[in-house]
LOKOL-195430 format. One record per residue (C-alpha): residue number from 1; residue in one letter; x negated, y, z. Coordinates in Angstrom, 1 decimal, padded with zeros to 4 digits. Layout:
# residues N
<i NUM; aa a; X X; Y Y; Z Z>
...
//
This chain:
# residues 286
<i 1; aa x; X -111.5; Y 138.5; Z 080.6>
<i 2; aa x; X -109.4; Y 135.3; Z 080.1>
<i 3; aa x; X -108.4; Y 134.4; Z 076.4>
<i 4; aa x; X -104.2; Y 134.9; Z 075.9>
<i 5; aa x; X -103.8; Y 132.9; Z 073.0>
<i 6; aa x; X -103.5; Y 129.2; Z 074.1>
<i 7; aa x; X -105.8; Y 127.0; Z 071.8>
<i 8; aa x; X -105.3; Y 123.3; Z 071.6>
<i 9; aa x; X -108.2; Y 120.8; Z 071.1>
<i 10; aa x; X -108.5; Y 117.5; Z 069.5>
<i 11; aa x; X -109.1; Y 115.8; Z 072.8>
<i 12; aa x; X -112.0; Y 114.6; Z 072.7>
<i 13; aa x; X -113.9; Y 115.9; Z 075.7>
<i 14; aa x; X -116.6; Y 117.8; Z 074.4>
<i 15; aa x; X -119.4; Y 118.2; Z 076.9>
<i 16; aa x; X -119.2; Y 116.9; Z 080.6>
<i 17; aa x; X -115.8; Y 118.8; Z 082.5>
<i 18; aa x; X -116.1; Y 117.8; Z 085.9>
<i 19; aa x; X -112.2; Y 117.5; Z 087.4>
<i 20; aa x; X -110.5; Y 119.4; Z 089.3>
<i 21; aa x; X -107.4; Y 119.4; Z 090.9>
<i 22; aa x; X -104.7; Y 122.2; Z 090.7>
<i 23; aa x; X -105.0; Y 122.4; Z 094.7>
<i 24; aa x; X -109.0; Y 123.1; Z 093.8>
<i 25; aa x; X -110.1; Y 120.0; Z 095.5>
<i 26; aa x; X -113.5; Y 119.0; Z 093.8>
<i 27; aa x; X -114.0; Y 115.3; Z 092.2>
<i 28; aa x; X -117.0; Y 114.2; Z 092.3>
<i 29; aa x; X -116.1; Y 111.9; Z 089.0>
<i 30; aa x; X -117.3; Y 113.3; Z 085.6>
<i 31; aa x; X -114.7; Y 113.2; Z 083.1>
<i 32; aa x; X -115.1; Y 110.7; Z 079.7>
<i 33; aa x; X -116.5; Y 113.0; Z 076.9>
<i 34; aa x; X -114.1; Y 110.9; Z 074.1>
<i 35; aa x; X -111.1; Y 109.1; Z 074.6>
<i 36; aa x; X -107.6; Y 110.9; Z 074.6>
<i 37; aa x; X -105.5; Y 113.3; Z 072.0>
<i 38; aa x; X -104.1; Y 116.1; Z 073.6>
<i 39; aa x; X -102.7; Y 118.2; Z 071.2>
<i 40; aa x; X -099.1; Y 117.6; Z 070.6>
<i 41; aa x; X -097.1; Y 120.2; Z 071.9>
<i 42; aa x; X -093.8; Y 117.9; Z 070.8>
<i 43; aa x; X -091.0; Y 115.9; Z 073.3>
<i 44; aa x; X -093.1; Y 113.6; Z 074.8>
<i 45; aa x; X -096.9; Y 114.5; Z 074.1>
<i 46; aa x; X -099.7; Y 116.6; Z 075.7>
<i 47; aa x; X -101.5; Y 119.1; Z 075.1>
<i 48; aa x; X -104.8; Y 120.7; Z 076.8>
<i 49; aa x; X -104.5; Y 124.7; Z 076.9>
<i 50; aa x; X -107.8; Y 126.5; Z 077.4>
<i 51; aa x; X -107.3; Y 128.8; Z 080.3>
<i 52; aa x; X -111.0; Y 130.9; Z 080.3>
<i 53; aa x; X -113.4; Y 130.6; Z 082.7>
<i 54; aa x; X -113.5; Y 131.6; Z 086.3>
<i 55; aa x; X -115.2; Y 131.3; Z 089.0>
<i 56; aa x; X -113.1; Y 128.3; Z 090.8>
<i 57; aa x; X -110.4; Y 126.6; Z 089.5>
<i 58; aa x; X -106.8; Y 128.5; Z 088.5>
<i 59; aa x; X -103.7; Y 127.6; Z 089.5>
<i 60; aa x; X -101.1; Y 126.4; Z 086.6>
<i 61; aa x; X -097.4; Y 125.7; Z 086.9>
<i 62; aa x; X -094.5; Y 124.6; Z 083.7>
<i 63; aa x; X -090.9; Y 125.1; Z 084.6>
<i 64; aa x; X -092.1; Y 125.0; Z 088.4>
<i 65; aa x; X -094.2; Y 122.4; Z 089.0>
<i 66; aa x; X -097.6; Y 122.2; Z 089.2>
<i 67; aa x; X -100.1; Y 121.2; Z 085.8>
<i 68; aa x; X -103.7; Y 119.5; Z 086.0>
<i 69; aa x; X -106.2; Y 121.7; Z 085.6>
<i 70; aa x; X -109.9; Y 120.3; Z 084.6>
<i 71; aa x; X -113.0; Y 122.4; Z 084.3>
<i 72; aa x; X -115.7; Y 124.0; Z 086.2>
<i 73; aa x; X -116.8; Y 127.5; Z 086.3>
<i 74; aa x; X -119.5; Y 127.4; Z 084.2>
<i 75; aa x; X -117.5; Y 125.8; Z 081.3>
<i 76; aa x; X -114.2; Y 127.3; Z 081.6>
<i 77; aa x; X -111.1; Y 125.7; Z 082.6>
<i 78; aa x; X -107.9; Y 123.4; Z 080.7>
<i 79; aa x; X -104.3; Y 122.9; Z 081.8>
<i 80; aa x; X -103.7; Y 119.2; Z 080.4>
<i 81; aa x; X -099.7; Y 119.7; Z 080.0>
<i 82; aa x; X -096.8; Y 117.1; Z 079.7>
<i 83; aa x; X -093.6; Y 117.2; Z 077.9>
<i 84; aa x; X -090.5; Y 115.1; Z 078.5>
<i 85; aa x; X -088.6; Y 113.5; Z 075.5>
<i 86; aa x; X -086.2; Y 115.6; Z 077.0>
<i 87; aa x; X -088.0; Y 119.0; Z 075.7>
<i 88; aa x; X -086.2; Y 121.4; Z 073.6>
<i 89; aa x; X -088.1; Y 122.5; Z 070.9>
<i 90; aa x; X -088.7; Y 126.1; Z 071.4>
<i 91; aa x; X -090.9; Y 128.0; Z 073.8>
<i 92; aa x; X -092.1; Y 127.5; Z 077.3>
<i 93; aa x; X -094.5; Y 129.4; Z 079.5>
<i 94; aa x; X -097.5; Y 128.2; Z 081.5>
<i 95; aa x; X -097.3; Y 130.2; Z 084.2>
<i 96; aa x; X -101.3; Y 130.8; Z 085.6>
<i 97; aa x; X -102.7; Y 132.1; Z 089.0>
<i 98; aa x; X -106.1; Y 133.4; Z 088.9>
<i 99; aa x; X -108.6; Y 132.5; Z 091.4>
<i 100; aa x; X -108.2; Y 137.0; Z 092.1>
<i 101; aa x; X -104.4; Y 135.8; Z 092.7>
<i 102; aa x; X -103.1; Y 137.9; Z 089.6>
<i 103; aa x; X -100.6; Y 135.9; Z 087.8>
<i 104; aa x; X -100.4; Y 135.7; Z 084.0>
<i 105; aa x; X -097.9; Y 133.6; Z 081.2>
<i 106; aa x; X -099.2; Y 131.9; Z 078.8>
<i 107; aa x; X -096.1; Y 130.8; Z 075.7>
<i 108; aa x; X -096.9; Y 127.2; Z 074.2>
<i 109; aa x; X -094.5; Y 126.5; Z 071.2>
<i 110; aa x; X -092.7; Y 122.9; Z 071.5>
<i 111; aa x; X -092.4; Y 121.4; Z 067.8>
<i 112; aa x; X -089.7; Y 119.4; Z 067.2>
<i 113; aa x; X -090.2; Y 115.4; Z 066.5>
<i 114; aa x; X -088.2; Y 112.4; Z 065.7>
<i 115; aa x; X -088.5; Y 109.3; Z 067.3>
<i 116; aa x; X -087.3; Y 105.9; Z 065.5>
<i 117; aa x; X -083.6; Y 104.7; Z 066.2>
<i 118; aa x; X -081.9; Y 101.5; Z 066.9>
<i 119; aa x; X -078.3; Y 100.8; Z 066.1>
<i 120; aa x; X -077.4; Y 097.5; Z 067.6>
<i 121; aa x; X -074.0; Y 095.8; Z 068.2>
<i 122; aa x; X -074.0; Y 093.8; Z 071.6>
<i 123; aa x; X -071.3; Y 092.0; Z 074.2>
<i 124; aa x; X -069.8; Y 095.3; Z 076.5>
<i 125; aa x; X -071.3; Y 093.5; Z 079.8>
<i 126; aa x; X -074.7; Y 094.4; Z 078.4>
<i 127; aa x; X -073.8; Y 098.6; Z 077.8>
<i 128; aa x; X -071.6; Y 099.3; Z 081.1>
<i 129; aa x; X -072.6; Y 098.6; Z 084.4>
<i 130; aa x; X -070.0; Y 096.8; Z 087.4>
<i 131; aa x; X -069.3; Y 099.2; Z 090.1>
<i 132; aa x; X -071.4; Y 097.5; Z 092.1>
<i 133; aa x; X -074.4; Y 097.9; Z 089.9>
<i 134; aa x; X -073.9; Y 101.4; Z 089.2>
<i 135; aa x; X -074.2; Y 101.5; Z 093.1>
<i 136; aa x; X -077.3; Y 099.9; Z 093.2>
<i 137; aa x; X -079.2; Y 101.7; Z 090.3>
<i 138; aa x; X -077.8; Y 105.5; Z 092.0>
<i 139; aa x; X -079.7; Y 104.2; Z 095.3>
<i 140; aa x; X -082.6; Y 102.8; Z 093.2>
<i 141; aa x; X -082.4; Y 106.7; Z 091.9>
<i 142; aa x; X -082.8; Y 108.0; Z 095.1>
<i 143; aa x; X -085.3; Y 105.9; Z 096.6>
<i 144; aa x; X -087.5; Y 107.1; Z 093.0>
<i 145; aa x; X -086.9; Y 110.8; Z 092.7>
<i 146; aa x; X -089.9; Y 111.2; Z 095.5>
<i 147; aa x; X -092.0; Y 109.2; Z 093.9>
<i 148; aa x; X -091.8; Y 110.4; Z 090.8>
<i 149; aa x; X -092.3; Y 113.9; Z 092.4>
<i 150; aa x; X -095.1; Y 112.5; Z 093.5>
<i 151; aa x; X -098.8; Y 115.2; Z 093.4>
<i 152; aa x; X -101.7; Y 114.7; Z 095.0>
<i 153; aa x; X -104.7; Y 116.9; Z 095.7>
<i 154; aa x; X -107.1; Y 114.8; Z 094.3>
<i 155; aa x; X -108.1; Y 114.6; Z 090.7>
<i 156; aa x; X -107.8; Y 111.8; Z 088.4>
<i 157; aa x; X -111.2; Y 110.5; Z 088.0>
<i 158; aa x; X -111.0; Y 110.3; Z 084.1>
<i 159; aa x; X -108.3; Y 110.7; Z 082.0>
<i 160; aa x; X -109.7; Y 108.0; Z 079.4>
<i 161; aa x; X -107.1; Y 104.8; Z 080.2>
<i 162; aa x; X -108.0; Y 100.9; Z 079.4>
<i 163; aa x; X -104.8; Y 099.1; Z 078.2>
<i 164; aa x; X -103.3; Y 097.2; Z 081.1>
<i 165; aa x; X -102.6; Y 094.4; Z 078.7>
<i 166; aa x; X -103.8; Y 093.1; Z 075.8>
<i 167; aa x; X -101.1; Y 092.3; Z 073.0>
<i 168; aa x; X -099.1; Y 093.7; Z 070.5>
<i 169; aa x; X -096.8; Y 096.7; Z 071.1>
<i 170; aa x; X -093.8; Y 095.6; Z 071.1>
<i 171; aa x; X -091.0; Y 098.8; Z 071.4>
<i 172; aa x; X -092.4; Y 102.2; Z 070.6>
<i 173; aa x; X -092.4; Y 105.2; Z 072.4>
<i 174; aa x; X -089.5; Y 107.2; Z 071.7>
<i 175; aa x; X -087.3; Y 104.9; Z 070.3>
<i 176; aa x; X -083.8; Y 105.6; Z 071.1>
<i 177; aa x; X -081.5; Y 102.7; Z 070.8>
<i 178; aa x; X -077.4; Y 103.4; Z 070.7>
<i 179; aa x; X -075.9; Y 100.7; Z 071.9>
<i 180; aa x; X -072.1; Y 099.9; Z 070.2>
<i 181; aa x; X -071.9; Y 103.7; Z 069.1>
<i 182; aa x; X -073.3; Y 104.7; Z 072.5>
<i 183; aa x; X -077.1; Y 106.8; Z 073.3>
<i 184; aa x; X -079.0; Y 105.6; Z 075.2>
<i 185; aa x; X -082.4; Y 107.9; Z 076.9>
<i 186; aa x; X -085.1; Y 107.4; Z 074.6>
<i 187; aa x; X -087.6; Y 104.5; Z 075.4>
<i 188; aa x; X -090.1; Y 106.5; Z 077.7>
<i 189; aa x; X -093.2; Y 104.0; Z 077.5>
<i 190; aa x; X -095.3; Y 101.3; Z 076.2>
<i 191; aa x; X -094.0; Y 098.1; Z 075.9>
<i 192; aa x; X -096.6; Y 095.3; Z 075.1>
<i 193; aa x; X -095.5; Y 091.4; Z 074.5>
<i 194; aa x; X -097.8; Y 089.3; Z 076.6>
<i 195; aa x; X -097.0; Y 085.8; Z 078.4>
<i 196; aa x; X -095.6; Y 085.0; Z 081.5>
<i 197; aa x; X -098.3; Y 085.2; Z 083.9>
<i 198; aa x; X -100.9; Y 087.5; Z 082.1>
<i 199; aa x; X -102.7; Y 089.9; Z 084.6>
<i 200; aa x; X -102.2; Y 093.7; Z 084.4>
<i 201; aa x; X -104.5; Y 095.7; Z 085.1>
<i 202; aa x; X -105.1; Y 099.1; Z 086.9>
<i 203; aa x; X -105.7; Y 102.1; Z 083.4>
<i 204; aa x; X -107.6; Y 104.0; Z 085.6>
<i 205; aa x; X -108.3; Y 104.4; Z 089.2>
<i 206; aa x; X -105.3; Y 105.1; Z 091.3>
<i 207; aa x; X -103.3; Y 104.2; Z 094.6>
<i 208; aa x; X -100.3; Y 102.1; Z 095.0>
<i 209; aa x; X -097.5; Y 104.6; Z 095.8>
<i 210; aa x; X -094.7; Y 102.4; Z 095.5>
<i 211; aa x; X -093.8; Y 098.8; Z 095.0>
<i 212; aa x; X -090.3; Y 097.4; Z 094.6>
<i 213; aa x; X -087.7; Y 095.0; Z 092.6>
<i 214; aa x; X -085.2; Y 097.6; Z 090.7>
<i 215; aa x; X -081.8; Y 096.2; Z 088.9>
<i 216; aa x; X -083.4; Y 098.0; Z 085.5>
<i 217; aa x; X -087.4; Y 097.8; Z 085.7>
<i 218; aa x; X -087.6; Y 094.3; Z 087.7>
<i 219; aa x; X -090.3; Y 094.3; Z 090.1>
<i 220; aa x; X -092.5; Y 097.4; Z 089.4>
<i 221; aa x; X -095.4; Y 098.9; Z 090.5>
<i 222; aa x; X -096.1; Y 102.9; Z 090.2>
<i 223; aa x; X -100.0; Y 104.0; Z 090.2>
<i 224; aa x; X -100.8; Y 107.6; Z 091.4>
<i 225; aa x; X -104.2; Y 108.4; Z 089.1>
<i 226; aa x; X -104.5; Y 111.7; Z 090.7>
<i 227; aa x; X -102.7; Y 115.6; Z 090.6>
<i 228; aa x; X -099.7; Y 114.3; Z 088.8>
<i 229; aa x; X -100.8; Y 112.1; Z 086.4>
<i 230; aa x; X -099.2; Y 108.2; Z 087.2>
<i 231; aa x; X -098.3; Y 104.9; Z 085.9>
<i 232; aa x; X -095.7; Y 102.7; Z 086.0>
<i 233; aa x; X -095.5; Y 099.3; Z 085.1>
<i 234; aa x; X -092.4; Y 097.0; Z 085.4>
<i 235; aa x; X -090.3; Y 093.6; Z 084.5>
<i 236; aa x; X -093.0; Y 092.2; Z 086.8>
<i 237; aa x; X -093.4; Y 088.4; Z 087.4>
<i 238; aa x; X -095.6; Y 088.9; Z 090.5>
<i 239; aa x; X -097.3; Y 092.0; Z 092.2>
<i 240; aa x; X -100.3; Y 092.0; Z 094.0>
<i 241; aa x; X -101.0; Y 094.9; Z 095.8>
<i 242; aa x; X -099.0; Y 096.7; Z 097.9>
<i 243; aa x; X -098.1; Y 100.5; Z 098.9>
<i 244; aa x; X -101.5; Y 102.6; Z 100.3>
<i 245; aa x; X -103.8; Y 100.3; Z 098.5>
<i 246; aa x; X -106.4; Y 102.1; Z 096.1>
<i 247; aa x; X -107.6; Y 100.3; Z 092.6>
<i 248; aa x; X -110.4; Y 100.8; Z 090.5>
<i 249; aa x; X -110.3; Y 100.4; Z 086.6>
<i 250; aa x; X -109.7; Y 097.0; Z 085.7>
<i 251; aa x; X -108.6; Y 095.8; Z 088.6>
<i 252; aa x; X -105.4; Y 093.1; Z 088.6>
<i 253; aa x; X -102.3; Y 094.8; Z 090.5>
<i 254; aa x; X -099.3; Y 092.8; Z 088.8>
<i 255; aa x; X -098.5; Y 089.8; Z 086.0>
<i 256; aa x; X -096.4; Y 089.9; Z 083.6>
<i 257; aa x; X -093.0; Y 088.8; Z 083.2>
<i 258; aa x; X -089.3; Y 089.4; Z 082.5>
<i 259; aa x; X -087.4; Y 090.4; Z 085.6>
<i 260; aa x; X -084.9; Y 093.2; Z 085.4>
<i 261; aa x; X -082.8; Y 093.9; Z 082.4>
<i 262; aa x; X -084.7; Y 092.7; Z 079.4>
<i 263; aa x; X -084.5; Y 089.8; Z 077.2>
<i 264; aa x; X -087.9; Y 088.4; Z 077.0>
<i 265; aa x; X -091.6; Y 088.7; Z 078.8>
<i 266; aa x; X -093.8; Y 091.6; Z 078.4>
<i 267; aa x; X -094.9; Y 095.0; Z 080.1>
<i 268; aa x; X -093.2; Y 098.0; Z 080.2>
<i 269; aa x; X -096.2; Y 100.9; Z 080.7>
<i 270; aa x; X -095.3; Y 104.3; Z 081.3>
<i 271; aa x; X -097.4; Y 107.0; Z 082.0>
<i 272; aa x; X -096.3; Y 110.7; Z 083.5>
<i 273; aa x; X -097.8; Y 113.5; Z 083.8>
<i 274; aa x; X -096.8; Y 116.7; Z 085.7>
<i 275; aa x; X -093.2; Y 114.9; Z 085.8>
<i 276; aa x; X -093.2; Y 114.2; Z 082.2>
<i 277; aa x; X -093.0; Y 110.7; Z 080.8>
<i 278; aa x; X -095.5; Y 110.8; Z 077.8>
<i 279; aa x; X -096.4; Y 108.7; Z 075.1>
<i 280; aa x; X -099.1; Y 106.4; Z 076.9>
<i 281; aa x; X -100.9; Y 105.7; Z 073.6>
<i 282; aa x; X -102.3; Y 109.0; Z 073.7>
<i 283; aa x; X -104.6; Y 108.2; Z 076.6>
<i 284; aa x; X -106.0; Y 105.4; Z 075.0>
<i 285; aa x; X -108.9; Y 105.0; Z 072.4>
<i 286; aa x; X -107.5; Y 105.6; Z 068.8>
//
């Protein structure tokens, strides 16, 4: 019998899960046993939702698109679920498929939470776009909403990340900045202050799924890690890889710099996950 009550762990991976994909394609790639947090079912976190065991791999789904699922047969399985900064709080169901194809719902309760804010007082040419800008960034919008779709069979091969740069942390997660009286979205990654020039580095394995120079992000670089879990990194100086290569941890792909629409050097990281953009800290050691 499977276990209806969703239970969230401190994520640190106790034992050895080996990962699989939500398509059931087998990794051969042992997952970290310590590392990430997943337990923040708030805008913007993760949290890892015990699913029971079976004998292969179930199939999970939140608001219609597909979730990781990690685990093996012997140890039971977890749905490692993202939530935009854009979640209400309030309920949501994990929609589950057995491996006997019987479908099940399981509720997870969104907390509220409250990001910093920014009240700043600026020239209008930096808050509202030219028409001919507003063209360009509805194209760049286009070009994006497949890659950010983006879901591939395989599974990531950990989900323990490196930093991509060293430095200070220069913008939180979730700070929302109103411009002149006027919102702007939320700040949906990681930026850390870092020189002209200093490498970036692949988090985790992953393949180059899109590479390009974009009126807000500058020259970016988006990392498929595997089965919806991505990063992006952007207001490159210089990229080095291009679209179909694969990386390995570590590995230089970019430099950073201060292209696009910011005011200084340093990397914007985001990381998403099942179409969420989450807080990227919480793949990272503690």
């Amino acid at each position: 019998m499977f276990a209806m009550k969703p239970t969230w762990t401190r994520r640190r991976f106790v034992g050895q899960l080996v990962a699989l994909s939500v398509a059931g394609g087998l990794s051969p790639t042992v997952l970290a046993t310590t590392g990430p947090r997943f337990d923040a079912a708030v805008p913007g976190g993760v949290v890892a939702v015990n699913l029971g065991p079976a004998p292969s791999a179930p199939q999970a789904s939140l608001r219609g698109m597909p979730v990781l699922v990690l685990g093996h047969a012997d140890t039971g399985w977890q749905a490692v679920v993202g939530f935009s900064l854009s979640t209400k709080p309030g309920q949501q169901a994990l929609v589950v498929q057995d491996p006997n194809g019987k479908s099940r719902s399981i509720p997870i309760t969104i907390k509220n939470k409250r990001y910093a804010e920014q009240r700043l007082k600026v020239a209008g040419k930096h808050v509202d776009l030219s028409p001919e800008d507003l063209a360009r960034y509805q194209r760049e919008r286009e070009h994006l909403g497949p890659v950010m779709a983006t879901h591939s069979s395989t599974a990531p091969q950990s989900l323990a990340m490196v930093a991509p740069v060293q430095g200070p942390r220069s913008s939180s997660f979730g700070l929302r900045r109103v411009f002149n009286g006027k919102p702007r979205n939320p700040h949906s990654g990681m930026d850390i202050a870092a020189a002209t020039g200093t490498p970036v580095v692949a988090p985790l394995p992953g393949t180059v799924i899109d590479v390009g120079d974009y009126f807000f992000n500058g020259k970016t670089v988006w990392l498929d890690h595997g089965s919806g879990l991505m990063s992006m990194f952007c207001h490159l100086s210089a990229v080095d890889v291009a679209v179909g290569d694969v990386v390995a941890t570590g590995q230089r792909v970019a430099a950073v710099g201060a292209t696009g629409r910011v005011t200084g050097p340093h990397l914007h990281w985001s990381v998403s996950l099942n179409r969420a953009m989450v807080d990227p800290a919480l793949f990272l050691e503690p």
